[in-house]
N, C-alpha and C positions, 0 to 999 in steps of 0.2 A: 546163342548160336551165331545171329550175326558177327560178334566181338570174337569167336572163334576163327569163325570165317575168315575174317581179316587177318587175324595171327597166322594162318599157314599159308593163305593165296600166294602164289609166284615160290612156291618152293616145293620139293619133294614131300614131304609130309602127307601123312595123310587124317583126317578127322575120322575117328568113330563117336558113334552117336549110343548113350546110355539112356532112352527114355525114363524121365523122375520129373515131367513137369505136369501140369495139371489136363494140357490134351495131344501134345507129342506127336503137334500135324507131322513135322517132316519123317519119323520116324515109324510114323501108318505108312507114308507117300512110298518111302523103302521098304518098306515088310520088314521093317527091323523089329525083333521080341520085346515082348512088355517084359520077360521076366529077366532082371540086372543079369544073371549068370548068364543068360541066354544072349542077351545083346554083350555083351562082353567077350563070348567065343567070337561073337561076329567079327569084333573090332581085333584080335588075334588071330584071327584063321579063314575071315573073307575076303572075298576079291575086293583090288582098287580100282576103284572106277571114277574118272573124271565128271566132273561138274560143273555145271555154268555159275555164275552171280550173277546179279543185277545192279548195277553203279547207280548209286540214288545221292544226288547234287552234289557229285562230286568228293564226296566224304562217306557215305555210309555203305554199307552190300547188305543185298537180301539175295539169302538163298532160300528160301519159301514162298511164300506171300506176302507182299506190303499191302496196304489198299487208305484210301483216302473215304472221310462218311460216317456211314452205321454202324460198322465193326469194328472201326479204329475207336468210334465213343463205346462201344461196347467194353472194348479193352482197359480203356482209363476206366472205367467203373468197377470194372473188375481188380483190376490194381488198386483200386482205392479201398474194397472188399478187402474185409478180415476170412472170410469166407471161399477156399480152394474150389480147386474139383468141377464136377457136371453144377454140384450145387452152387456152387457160386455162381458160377454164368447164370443160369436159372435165377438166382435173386435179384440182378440187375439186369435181367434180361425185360424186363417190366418196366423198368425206368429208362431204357434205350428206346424201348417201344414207344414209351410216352412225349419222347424228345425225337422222336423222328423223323427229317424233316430234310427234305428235296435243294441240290444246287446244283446251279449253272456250272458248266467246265467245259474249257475248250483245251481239245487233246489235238497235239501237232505228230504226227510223224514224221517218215521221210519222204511220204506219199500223198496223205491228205491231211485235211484239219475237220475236226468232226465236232459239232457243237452240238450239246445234249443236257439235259435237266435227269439229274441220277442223284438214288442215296446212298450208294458206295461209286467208287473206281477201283478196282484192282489191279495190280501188277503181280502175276504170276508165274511164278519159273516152275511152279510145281501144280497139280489138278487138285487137290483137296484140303481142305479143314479140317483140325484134327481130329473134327467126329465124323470125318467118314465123307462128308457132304461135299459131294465134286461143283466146284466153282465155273474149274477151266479144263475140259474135258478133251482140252488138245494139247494139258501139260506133259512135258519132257525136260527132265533136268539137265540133257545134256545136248539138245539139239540146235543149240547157236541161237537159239529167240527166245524169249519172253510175250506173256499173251496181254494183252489190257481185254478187262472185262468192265463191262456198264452198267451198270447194277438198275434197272430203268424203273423199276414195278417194285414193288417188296411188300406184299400181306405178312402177315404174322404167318402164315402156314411155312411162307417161304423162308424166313427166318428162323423159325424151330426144326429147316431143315438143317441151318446153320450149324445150329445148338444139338439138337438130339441125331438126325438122322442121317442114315446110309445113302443119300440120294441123289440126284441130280438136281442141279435150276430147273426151275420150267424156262426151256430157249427162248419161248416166246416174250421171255419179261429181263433179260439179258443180250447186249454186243460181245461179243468175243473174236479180236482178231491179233493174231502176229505181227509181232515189230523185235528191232532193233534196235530202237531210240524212240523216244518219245518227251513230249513238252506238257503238262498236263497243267493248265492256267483255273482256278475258282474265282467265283465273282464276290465270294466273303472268306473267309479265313475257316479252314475245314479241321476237323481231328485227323491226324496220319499217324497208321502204325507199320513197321518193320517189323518182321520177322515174329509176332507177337506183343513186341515191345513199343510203347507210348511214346510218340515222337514229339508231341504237342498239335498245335494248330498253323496250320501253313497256309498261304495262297495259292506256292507252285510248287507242282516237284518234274524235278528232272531223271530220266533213267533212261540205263545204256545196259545192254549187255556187252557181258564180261564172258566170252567162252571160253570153260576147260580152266578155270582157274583155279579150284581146286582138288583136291582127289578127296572121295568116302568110301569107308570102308562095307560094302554090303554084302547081305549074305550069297552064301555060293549058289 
């Protein structure tokens, strides 16, 4: 999605989106159909609608969610998995749990610097996980910002919200605020994912929003 993202940014074109992967966050986020015919009228016969990105170190775009932490090692275990689907999360969901484990990060805006011990960071252009589970419940893909969430607290329960369920964070164990730039420094080298996808292990990342750079096709 990201690599797509790139290919049309700064041109007319527009992206439709065929959900066929294994949780198809951005394609819940839109209400776009699970069933191929059904997301396909979409992409021939729905409105275009502009889109933000998020500029991450200067080379990469999310248009979903990134996040530095527990879900990005989630991710690589999952890639590493022979195993698709709800079930595969599930089978490494056990050995993320068991490796779970708290870092230091200092996040710069254009307004403050916030020092905080968390097992994720997110960067969110979008509110939910592609099981349903809203992260950032002030997501809007077209509203000029991007959210950083603080992932502070994490039980297993909050995690199988992750994984399985329809729900919200508990606020109480989450930061979530709006920006338009942000500096995000770790005090050891973390797991960071884009868009889904395995980035490795970083110290820093950097992101900018990108407003209205591309257009998607959603339904009417």
């Amino acid at each position: 999605m990201a690599l797509v993202s790139k290919l049309v940014m700064h041109s007319s074109m527009a992206m439709g989106i065929i959900p066929a992967g294994s949780a198809n966050g951005m394609a819940k986020e839109l209400n776009i159909p699970v069933m191929p015919a059904d997301a396909l009228d979409v992409v021939v016969n729905g409105k275009m609608n502009p889109c933000d990105l998020i500029g991450i170190n200067d080379k990469d775009v999310c248009l979903h969610l990134s996040d530095i932490g527990l879900n990005a090692r989630l991710i690589k275990y999952f890639e590493e998995s022979p195993l698709r689907g709800k079930l595969g999360y599930a089978r490494v969901l056990f050995k993320t749990l068991s490796r779970r484990e708290q870092v230091q990060v200092l996040i710069r805006t254009e307004k403050e610097e916030i020092l905080e011990t968390a097992f994720m960071v997110v960067l969110a252009n979008a509110s939910k996980y592609g099981t349903g589970a809203v992260i950032n419940p002030l997501g809007a893909i077209s509203d000029g910002y991007f959210e950083v969430v603080i992932v502070k607290k994490l039980a297993i329960s909050e995690l199988l919200k992750m994984l399985l369920k329809f729900q919200r964070f508990d606020p109480e164990k989450i930061q979530c605020f709006r920006a338009t730039e942000v500096n995000i420094t770790t005090a050891r080298r973390v797991h960071f994912q884009i868009d889904g996808e395995y980035k490795g292990k970083v110290y820093s990342v950097k992101a900018k929003i990108l407003p209205g750079q591309i257009n998607i096709m959603l339904p009417q």
